[in-house]
Each structure stands twice: as structure tokens, then as C-alpha cells.
DRENDRENDREN-657655 format. One record per residue (C-alpha): residue number from 1; y, z, x. Coordinates in Angstrom, 2 decimals, padded with zeros to 5 digits. Layout:
N
+-----+---------+---------+---------+
| num |       y |       z |       x |
+-----+---------+---------+---------+
| NUM |       Y |       Z |       X |
...
+-----+---------+---------+---------+
END
This chain:
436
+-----+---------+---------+---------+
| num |       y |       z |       x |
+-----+---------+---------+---------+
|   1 | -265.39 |  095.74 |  029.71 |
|   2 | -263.40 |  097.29 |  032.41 |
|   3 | -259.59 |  095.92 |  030.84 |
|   4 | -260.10 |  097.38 |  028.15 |
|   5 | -260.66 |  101.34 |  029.65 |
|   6 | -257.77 |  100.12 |  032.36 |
|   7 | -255.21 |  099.92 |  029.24 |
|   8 | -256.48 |  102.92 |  027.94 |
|   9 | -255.71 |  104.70 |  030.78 |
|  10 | -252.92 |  103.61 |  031.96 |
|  11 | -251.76 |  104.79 |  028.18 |
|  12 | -252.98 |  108.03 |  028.99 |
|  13 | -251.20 |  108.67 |  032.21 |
|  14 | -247.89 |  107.65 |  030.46 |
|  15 | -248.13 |  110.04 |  027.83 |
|  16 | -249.20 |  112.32 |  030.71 |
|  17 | -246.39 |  111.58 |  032.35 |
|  18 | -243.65 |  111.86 |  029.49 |
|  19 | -245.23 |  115.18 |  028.51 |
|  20 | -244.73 |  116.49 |  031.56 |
|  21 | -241.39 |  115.03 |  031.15 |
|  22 | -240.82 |  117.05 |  027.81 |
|  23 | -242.34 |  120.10 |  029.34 |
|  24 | -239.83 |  120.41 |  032.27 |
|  25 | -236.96 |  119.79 |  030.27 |
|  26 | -237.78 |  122.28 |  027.35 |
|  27 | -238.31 |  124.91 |  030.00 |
|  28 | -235.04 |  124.32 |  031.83 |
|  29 | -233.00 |  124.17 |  028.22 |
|  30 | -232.56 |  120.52 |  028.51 |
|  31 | -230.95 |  120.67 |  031.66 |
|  32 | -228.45 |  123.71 |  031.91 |
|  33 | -230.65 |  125.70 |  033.92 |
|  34 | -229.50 |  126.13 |  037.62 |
|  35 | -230.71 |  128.98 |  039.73 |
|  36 | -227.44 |  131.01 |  041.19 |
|  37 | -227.87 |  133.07 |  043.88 |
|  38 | -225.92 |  136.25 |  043.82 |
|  39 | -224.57 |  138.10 |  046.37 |
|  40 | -223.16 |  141.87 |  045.96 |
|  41 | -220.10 |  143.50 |  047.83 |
|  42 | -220.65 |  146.67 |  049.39 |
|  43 | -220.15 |  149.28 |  047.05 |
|  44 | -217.54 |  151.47 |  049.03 |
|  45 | -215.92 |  153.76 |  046.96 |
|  46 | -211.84 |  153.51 |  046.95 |
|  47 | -210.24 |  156.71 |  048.48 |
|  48 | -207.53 |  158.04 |  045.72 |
|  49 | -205.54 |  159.77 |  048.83 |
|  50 | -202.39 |  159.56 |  047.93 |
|  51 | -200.99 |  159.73 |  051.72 |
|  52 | -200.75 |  161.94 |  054.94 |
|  53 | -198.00 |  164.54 |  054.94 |
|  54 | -195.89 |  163.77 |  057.18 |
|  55 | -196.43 |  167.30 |  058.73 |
|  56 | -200.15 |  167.46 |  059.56 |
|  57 | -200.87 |  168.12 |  062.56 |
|  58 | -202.74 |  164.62 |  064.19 |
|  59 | -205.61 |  166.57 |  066.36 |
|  60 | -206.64 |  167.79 |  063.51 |
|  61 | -210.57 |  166.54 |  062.65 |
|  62 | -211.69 |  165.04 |  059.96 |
|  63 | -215.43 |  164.83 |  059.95 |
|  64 | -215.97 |  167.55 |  057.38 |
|  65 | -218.97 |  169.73 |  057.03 |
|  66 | -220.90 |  168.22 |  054.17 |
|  67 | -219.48 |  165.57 |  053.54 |
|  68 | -221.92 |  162.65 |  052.89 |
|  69 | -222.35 |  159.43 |  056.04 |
|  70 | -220.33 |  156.18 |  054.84 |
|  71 | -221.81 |  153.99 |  052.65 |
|  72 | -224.10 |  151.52 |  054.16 |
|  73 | -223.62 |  148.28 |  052.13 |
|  74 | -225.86 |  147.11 |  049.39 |
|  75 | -228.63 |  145.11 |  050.67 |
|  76 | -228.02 |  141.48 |  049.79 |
|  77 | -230.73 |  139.96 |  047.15 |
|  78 | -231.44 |  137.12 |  044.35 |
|  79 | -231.18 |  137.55 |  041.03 |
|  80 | -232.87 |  134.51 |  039.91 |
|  81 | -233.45 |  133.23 |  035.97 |
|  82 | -235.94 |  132.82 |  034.70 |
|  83 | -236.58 |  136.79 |  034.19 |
|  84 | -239.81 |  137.42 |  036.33 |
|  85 | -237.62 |  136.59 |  039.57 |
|  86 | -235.27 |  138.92 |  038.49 |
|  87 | -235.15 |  141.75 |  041.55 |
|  88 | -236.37 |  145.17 |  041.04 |
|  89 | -237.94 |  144.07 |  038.04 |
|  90 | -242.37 |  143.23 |  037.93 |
|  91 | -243.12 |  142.84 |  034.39 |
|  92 | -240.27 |  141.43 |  031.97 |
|  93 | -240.55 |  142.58 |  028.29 |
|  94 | -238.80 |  143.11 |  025.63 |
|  95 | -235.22 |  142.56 |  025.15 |
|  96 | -234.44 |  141.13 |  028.35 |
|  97 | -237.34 |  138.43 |  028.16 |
|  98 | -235.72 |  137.38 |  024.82 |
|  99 | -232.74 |  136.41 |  026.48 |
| 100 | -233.61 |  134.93 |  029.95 |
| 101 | -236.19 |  132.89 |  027.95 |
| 102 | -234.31 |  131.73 |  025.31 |
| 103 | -233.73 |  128.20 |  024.77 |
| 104 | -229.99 |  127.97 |  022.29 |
| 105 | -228.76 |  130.26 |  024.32 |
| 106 | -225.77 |  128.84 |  027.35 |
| 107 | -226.95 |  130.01 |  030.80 |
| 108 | -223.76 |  132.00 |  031.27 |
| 109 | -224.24 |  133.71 |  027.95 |
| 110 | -227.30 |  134.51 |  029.56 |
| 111 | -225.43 |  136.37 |  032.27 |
| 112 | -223.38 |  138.10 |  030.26 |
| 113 | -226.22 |  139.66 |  028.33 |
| 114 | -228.07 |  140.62 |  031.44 |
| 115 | -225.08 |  142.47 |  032.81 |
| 116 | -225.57 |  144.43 |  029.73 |
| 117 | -229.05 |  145.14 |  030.00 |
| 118 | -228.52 |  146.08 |  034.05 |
| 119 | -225.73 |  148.72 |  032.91 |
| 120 | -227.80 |  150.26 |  029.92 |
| 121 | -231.25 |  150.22 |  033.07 |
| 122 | -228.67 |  151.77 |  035.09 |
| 123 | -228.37 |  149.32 |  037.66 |
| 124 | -224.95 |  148.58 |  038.24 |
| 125 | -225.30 |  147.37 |  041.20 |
| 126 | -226.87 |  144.84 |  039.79 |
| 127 | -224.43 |  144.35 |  036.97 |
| 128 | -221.33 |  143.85 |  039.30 |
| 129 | -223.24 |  141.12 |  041.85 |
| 130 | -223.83 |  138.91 |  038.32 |
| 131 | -220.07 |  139.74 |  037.21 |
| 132 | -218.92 |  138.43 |  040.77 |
| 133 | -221.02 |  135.67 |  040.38 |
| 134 | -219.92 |  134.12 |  036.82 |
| 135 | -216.08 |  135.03 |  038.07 |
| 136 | -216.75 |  132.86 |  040.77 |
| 137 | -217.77 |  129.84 |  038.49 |
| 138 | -215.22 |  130.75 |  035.92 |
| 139 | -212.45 |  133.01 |  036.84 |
| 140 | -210.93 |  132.82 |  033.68 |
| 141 | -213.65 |  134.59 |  031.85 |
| 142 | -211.99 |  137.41 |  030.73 |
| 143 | -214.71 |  139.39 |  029.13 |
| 144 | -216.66 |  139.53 |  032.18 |
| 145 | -213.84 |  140.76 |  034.74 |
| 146 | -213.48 |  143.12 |  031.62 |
| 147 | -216.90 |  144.29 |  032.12 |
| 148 | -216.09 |  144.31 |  035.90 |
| 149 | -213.26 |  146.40 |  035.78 |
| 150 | -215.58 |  149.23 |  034.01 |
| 151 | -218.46 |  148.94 |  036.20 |
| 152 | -215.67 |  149.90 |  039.32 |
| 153 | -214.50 |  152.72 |  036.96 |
| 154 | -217.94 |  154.17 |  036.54 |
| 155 | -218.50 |  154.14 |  040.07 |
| 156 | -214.53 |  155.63 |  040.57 |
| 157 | -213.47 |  152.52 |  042.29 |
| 158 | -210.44 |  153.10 |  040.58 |
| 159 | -207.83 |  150.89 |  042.55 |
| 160 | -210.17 |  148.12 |  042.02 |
| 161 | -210.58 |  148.46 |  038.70 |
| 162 | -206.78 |  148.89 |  037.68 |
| 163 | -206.72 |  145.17 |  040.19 |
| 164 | -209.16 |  143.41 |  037.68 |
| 165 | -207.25 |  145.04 |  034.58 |
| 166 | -204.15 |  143.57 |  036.06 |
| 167 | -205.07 |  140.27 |  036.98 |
| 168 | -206.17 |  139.67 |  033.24 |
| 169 | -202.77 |  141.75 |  031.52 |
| 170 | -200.94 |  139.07 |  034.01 |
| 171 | -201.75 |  136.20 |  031.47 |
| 172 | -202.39 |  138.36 |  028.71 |
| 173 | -200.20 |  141.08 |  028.52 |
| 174 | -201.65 |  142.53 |  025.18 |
| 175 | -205.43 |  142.26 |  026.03 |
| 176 | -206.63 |  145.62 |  024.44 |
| 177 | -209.53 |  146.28 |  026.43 |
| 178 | -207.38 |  145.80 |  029.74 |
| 179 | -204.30 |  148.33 |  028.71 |
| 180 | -207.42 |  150.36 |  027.95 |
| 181 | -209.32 |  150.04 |  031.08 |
| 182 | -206.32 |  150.84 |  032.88 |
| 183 | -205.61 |  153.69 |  031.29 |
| 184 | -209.10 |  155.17 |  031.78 |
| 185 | -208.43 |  154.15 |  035.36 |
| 186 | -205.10 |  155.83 |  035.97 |
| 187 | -206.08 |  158.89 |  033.75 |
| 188 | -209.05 |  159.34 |  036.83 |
| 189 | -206.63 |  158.63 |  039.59 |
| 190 | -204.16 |  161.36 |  038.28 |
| 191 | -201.57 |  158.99 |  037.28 |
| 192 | -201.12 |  160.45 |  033.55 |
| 193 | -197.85 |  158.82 |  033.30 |
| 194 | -199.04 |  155.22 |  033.45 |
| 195 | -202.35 |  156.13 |  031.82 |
| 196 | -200.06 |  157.28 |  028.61 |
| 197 | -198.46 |  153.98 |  029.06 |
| 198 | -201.41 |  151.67 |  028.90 |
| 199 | -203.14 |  153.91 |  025.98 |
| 200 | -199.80 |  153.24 |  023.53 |
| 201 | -199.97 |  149.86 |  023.86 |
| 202 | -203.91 |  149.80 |  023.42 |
| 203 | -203.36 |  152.28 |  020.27 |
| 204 | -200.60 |  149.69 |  019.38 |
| 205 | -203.22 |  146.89 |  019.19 |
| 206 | -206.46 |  148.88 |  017.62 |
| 207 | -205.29 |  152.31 |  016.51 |
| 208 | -207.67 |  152.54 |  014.18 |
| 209 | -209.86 |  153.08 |  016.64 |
| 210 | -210.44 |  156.87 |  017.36 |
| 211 | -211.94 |  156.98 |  021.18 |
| 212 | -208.37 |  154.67 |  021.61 |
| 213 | -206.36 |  157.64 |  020.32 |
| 214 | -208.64 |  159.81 |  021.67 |
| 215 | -207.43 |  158.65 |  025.32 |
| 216 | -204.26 |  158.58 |  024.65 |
| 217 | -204.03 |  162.16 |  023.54 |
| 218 | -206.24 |  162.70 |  026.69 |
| 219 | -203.68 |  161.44 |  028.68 |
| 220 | -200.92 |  163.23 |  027.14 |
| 221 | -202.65 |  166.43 |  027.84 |
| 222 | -202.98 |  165.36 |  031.62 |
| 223 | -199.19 |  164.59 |  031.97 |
| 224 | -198.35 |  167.95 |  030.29 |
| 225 | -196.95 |  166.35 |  027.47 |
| 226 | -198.36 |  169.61 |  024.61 |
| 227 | -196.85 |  168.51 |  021.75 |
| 228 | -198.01 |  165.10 |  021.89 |
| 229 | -201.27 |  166.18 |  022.59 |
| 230 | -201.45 |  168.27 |  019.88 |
| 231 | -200.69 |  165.59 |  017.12 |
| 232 | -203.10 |  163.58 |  018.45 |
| 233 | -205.95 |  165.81 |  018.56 |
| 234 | -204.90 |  167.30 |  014.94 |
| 235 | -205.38 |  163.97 |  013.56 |
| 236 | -208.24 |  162.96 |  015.56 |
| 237 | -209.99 |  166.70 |  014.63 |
| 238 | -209.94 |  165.44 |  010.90 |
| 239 | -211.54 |  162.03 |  011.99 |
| 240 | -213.52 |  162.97 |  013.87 |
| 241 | -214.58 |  166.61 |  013.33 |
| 242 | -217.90 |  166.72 |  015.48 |
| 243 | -216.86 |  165.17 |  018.91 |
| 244 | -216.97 |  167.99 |  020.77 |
| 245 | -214.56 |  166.65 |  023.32 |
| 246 | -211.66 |  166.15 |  020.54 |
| 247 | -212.37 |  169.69 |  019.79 |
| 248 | -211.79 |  171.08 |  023.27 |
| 249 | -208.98 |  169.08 |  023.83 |
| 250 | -207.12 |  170.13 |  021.01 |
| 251 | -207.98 |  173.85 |  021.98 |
| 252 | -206.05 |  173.03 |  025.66 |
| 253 | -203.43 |  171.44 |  023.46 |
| 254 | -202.78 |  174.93 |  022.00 |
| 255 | -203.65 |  176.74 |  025.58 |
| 256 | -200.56 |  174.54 |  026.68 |
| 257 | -198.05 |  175.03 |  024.40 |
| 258 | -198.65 |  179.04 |  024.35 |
| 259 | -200.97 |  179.04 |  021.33 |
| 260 | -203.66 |  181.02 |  023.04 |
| 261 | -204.97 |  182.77 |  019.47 |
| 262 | -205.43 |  179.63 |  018.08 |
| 263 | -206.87 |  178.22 |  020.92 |
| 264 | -209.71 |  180.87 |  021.13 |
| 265 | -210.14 |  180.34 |  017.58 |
| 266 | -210.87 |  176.34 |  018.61 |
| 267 | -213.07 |  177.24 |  021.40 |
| 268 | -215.06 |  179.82 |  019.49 |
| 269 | -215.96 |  177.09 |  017.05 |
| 270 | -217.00 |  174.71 |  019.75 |
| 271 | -219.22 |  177.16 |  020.72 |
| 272 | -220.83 |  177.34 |  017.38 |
| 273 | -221.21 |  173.72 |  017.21 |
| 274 | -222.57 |  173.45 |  020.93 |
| 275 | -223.76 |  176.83 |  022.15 |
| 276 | -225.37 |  175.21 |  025.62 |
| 277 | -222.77 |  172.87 |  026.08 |
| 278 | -221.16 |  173.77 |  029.92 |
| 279 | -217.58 |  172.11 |  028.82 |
| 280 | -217.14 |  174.27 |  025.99 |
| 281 | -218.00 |  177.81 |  028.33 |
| 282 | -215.61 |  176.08 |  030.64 |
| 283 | -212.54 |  176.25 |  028.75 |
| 284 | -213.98 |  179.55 |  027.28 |
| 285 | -213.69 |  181.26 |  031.03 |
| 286 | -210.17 |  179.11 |  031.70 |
| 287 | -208.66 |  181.01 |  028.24 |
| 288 | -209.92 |  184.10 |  029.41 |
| 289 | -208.50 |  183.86 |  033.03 |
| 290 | -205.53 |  183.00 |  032.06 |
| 291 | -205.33 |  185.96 |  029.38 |
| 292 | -206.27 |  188.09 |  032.31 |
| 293 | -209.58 |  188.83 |  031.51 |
| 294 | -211.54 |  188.63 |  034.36 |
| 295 | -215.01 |  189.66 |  033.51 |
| 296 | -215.21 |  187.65 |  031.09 |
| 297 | -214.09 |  185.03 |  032.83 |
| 298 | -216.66 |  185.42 |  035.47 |
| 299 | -219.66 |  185.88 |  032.76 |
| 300 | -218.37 |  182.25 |  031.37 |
| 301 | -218.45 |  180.74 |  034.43 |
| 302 | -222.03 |  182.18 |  035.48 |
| 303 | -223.17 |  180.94 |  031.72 |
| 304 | -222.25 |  177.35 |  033.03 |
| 305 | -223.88 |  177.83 |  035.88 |
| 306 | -226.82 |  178.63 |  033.96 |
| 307 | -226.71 |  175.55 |  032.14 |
| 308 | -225.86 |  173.23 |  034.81 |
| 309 | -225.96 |  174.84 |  038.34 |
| 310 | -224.28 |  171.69 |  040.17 |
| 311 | -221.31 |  172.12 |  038.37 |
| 312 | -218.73 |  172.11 |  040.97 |
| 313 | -215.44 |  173.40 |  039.81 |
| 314 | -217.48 |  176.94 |  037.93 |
| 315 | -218.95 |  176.92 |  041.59 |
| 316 | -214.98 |  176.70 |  042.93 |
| 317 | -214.09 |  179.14 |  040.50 |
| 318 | -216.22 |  182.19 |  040.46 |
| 319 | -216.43 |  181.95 |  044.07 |
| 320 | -212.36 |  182.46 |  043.92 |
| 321 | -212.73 |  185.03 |  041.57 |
| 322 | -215.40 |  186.90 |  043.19 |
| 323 | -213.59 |  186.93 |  046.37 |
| 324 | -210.33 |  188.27 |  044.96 |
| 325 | -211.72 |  190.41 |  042.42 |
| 326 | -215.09 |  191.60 |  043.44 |
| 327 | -214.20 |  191.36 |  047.13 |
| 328 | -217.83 |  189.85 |  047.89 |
| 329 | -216.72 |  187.52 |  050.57 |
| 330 | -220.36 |  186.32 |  051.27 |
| 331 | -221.32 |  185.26 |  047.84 |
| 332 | -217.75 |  183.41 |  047.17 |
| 333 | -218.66 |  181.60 |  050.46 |
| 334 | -222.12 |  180.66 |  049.35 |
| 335 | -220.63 |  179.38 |  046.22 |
| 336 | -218.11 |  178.20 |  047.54 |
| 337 | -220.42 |  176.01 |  050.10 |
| 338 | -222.72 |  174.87 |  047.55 |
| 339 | -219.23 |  173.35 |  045.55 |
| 340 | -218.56 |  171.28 |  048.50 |
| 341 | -221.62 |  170.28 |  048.93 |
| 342 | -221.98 |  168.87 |  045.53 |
| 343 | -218.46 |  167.29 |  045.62 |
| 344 | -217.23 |  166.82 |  049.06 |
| 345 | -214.38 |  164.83 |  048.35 |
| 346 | -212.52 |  167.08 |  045.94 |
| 347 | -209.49 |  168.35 |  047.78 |
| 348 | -209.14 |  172.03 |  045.88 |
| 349 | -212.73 |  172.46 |  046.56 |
| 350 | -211.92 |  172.11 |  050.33 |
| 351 | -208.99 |  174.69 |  049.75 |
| 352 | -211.30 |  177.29 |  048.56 |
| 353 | -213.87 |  176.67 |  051.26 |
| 354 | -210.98 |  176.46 |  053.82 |
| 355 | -209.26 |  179.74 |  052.50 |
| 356 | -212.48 |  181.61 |  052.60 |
| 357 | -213.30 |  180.45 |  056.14 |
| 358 | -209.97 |  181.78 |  057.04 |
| 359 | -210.93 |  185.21 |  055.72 |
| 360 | -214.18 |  185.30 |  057.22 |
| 361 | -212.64 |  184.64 |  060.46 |
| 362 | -213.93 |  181.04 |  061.40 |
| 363 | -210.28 |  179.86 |  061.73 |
| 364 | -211.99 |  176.23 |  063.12 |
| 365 | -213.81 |  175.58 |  059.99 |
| 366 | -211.03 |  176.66 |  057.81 |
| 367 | -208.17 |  174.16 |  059.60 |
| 368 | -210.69 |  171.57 |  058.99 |
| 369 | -211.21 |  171.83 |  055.42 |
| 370 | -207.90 |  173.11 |  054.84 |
| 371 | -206.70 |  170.05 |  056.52 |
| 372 | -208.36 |  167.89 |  054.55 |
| 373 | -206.93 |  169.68 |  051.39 |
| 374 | -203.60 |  169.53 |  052.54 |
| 375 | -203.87 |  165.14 |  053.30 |
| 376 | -205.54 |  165.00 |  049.73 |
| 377 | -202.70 |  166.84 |  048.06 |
| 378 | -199.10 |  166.78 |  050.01 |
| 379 | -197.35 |  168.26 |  047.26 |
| 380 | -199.26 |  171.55 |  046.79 |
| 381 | -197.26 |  174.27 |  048.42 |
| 382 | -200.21 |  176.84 |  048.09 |
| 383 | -202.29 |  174.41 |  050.41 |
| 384 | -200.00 |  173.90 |  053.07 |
| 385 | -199.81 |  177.61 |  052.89 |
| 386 | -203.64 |  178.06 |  053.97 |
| 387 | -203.28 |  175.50 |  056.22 |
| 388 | -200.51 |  177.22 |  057.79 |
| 389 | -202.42 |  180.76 |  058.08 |
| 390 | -205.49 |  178.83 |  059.35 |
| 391 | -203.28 |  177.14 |  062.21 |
| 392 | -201.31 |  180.26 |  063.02 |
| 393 | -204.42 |  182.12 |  063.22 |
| 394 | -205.84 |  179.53 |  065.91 |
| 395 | -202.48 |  179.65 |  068.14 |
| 396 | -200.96 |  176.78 |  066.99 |
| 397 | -197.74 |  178.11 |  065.96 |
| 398 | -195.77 |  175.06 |  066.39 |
| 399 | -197.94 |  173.51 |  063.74 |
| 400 | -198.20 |  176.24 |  061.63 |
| 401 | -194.34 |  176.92 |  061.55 |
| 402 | -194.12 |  172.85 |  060.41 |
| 403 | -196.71 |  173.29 |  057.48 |
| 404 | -195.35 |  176.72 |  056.03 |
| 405 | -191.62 |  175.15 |  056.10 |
| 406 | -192.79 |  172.39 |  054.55 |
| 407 | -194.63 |  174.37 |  051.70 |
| 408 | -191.67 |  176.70 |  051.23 |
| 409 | -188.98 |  174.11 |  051.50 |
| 410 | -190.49 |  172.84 |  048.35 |
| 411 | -189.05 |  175.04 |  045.90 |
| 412 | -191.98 |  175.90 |  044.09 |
| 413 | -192.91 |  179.17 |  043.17 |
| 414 | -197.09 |  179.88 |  043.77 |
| 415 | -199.71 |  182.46 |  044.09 |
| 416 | -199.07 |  183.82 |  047.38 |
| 417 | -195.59 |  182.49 |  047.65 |
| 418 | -194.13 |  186.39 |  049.25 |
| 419 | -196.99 |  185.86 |  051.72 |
| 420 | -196.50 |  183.16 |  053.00 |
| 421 | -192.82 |  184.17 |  053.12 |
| 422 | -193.94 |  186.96 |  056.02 |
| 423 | -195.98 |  184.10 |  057.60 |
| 424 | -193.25 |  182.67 |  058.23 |
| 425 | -191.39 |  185.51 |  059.98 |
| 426 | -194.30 |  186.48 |  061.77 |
| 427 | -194.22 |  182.71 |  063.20 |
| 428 | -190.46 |  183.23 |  064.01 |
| 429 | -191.15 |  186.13 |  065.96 |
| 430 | -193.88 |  184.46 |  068.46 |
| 431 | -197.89 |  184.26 |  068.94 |
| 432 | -198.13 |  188.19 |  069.40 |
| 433 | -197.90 |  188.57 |  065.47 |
| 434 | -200.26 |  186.44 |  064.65 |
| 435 | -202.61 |  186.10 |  061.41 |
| 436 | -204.94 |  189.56 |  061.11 |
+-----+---------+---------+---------+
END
């Protein structure tokens, strides 16, 4: 009586025991399922200083007033398949559960798709550790250090970025998307040159692709090059008729090669097509500064400001053109102050500050920033200028006489250029003339 249950179950404990079997192995994808753990890098963001000058003065300080603490580095995590582990996510759904718990899908396929998913949530944090991660398994995956290379760009790690780029042009010196990530990257650096380089030879591969013309004839415009820039933008207007940044650039194009008219022409009709768009008031109060119209300049700049109150360079330029022209030295400074505190890296937003310090008489605050200025941008005679006045101002005439040779010894003409000119002899003639 008793054999006969015994064979029964010891059949039923086998079958148990292969279904469990069958159960494991469909949810790991018959094997290829391996937990990774990844680690992010600290996200510090590259500085694009392109050098001291060689005639700063060395006591000069450099923790600047609003400028944000160092980056603490990202707090290590998992990011752990399947998709409920996943950090900073507590329900999966949708899209994302598709793909972590699909079955015909290769685990690093997988990865790829999630990096996706983490850039369109926003979390590129995120997105880099898993591009670090697959890299590290396969470091000849070139659509992933792809990927990589635009997740530094977005967060203007632009040195690493153009690294990535390079490492995969080294054994593919054609790849599209690299000659285009570089040029993206160079274009932000201020390296216009290059950038124009890498965008030919990605128009040369997919021309036919107008946001790869499009950065090319961005990049011409950068390096000065107007007539370029113009062609491009003509043909891209006729493309592409309703990108509203083809439009605007082909209005610069004109604003550079003297074609004002026709460049206000442009600009009104971006303003029909986008009437609350900040870019297109932009270059609406940059036309009419440069025509010498500074009201209206002022009222374009105050109707971006209306639209988008952070916007740092309106902030940086109504708050020079309320100083000069309005002679309101408080609210230039307030604006002035609340540019820098939005971006406190961007060296002609320290100039301003500086420059204004200077004429409200704190000569400390104004060596600072103009300091700063003057290490982000060696070559801009007007800087070293402030700086000089700033210095001069504070007694140290030694300095000052090095940073207002330097700027004049330059050979560029600027605004301010006969001032600085008496600075220069007032220096010569010893600390009793200095700086009202």
C-alpha cells in the first residue's frame, strides 16, 4: 500500500524539482542574467580656462562671491536588473519594465536601452555610471562611449567628452556621430575652428541631415566665418523654415556681414513666429545696440527678462547699459549680482560685476572678480584694463602697470582703449595720481 504512494511521490518532487528548474532559468533568460554593480565617477565639471596670464598678480584671491562650493561626488549606488532594484526607482511600469523584463532581449542591450530611458527621466547620473559600466566589459562598444561622450557634453564636461570622441575617431576616423560630438564639444569650449572641422566631415558623411548642417553653419558663425554662415542658413531656412534657431542664425549671418536691414527683417519674422521666445528678443536688443539704439535695446532686454528672469547675459547686459546710459549704478549692480549669481563661472559676467565694483568704490571686490575675468580670458585687452584700474585703485601700482602694458601691448583697439591710455601715465607718474 505504502510503495505505491512512495513512487508517486517521489514523481512529484521531481517534477517539483525540474519546474523549479524551468522557473529559474526562464527568469534569468536562460542564463545571461548577471547582476553588475555600477559604480559612478564624481561628476566634476571640466574647467574650460584656457590658462593664467602670465601677468596676474599671484596674491590675488580666488574664492569668488557667489560662486557655488565644489562638487561633492555622487554617492556611490547599485543599479541592479531586474527593474524593481533599480535605484531611485519604487514602482517599475511601463516602458522600462518591458525591457528589464524581457526575455529575447541580450543583457547588454538591456543596458543600452536603460541608459536611454535614465537620459529621457533625466537622470544622467545614472546614465553615465551604466555607460562606464558596459565600457568596462566591452570597451569597444562604440555606441555606448557615443552615448557617453553626450552625456559629458550635456553636463559641459567638454574635455571629456572631445576624449571619448577621440578615442573612437582613433580606429574610426569617419564615425559620424564622433566628428559630430566633437564638434558640439569644441563649438561649447570656444574652439570654432576645430568645431568647423569636425562638422565638414560629419556633413561629408550625412549631409542630408539638416541639424548636421545646421552645426556646421553654427560653427561658422562662431569662428566669424559670415559668408559661410550665410549659405548655410539660406539653404537650411528653405528646409527647414520653422526652426526658430536656423532663423536667428541666419539673421546674425546678415548682422555679420553688414546686412543689418535684412537682418531686422529676419528677426522681425522670428518674432511673429515666436512672440515669447527670449532668444529671438535677444538678438532683437543685440541689432538694436549695435544700430545705436539704446532704448530699445534696453526694452528688449527687460522683455527677456520678463520671459525668463534667470537669463544671465540680458541680466549682464542691461545692467551695462543702465550703468553707462542711465547712470543708475545701484540697479546695474543688482543686476549685475543676480547674473553672477545665476552663472558664476562666466568670465564677462565677472567683468561687469568687477567693473561696477570698481565704480562703486569697493576696489577689493572688483580685483577679485576682475581677476577672475582676466585668468578666464588672457586675450581680452578691455579686461586686463579693469583689472588694471581695480589694482591701481588699491595701491598696487606695480601690478597694475604689468596688466595695463599687457592689455595695450596687444594691439587691439577696444572700448575704453584712450582710457586706459591715461591709466597708464597716471601709473608712470607714481601712487599720488591714482584711480578717482
Amino acid at each position: 500500500m505504502f510503495r505505491p504512494l512512495l513512487r508517486y511521490a517521489g514523481i512529484i518532487v521531481f517534477l517539483i524539482l525540474v519546474m523549479g528548474v524551468l522557473a529559474i532559468l526562464l527568469y534569468t533568460g536562460f542564463g545571461r542574467y548577471n547582476p553588475q554593480v555600477f559604480r559612478p565617477e564624481a561628476a566634476a565639471v571640466d574647467s574650460t580656462d584656457v590658462g593664467s596670464s602670465t601677468g596676474e598678480a599671484s596674491e590675488i584671491s580666488t574664492d569668488l562671491p557667489g560662486r557655488p562650493a565644489a562638487e561633492e561626488p555622487v554617492a556611490e549606488h547599485q543599479v541592479i536588473l531586474p527593474a524593481s532594484e533599480v535605484p531611485g526607482v519604487e514602482e517599475i511600469t511601463g516602458p522600462l519594465a518591458d525591457i528589464v523584463g524581457a526575455k529575447d532581449i541580450d543583457q547588454d542591450d538591456k543596458l543600452i536601452k536603460l541608459i536611454d530611458l535614465h537620459v529621457k527621466a533625466g537622470d544622467i547620473n545614472k546614465a553615465e555610471a551604466v555607460c562606464r559600466e558596459l565600457l568596462e566589459r566591452n570597451p569597444e562598444r562604440t555606441n555606448v562611449r557615443i552615448r557617453l561622450s553626450s552625456l559629458l557634453t550635456m553636463q559641459g564636461r567638454f574635455n571629456e567628452a572631445c576624449k571619448e570622441s577621440g578615442a573612437i575617431l582613433e580606429k574610426d576616423p569617419d564615425n559620424f556621430y564622433a566628428h559630430l560630438a566633437m564638434a558640439e564639444a569644441f563649438l561649447k569650449t570656444g574652439l570654432p575652428s576645430l568645431a568647423v572641422d569636425h562638422a565638414k566631415k560629419a556633413v561629408s558623411e550625412a549631409g542630408h541631415i539638416p541639424q548636421t548642417r545646421k552645426l556646421l553653419a553654427q560653427a561658422y558663425l562662431a569662428e566669424g566665418s559670415s559668408d559661410e554662415a550665410r549659405t548655410q542658413f539660406e539653404e537650411l531656412v528653405l528646409l527647414t523654415p520653422n526652426d526658430i534657431d536656423v532663423v536667428l542664425g541666419l539673421g546674425t549671418a546678415y548682422i555679420q556681414s553688414g546686412k543689418d536691414e535684412l537682418a531686422m527683417s529676419v528677426f522681425r519674422k522670428a518674432e511673429e513666429m515666436q512672440p515669447a521666445s527670449s532668444s529671438v528678443h535677444m538678438a532683437l536688443g543685440q541689432l538694436h545696440l549695435k544700430s545705436g539704439a539704446v532704448d530699445e535695446a534696453i526694452a528688449s532686454y527687460r522683455k527677456v527678462l520678463s520671459i525668463t528672469p534667470t537669463h544671465p547675459v540680458a541680466l549682464n547686459n542691461l545692467a551695462l547699459l543702465i550703468h553707462k546710459h542711465k547712470n543708475d549704478l545701484t540697479e546695474a549692480t543688482r543686476l549685475a549680482a543676480r547674473a553672477w549669481q545665476i552663472s558664476p563661472d562666466a568670465p564677462s559676467i565677472a567683468d561687469t560685476l568687477g567693473w561696477l565694483s570698481y565704480h562703486g568704490g569697493d576696489h577689493n571686490r572688483a580685483t577679485v572678480m576682475l581677476g577672475y575675468a582676466v585668468r578666464k580670458r588672457p586675450r581680452d585687452p578691455e579686461i586686463r584694463y579693469h583689472f588694471a584700474a581695480a589694482l591701481f585703485a588699491r595701491g598696487l601700482e606695480e601690478q597694475a602697470l604689468k596688466q595695463i602694458t599687457i592689455a595695450l601691448s596687444q594691439g587691439k583697439d577696444f572700448e575704453g582703449t584712450g582710457d586706459a591710455k591715461e591709466l597708464l601715465e597716471k601709473i608712470k607718474r607714481g601712487p599720488q595720481e591714482k584711480a578717482e
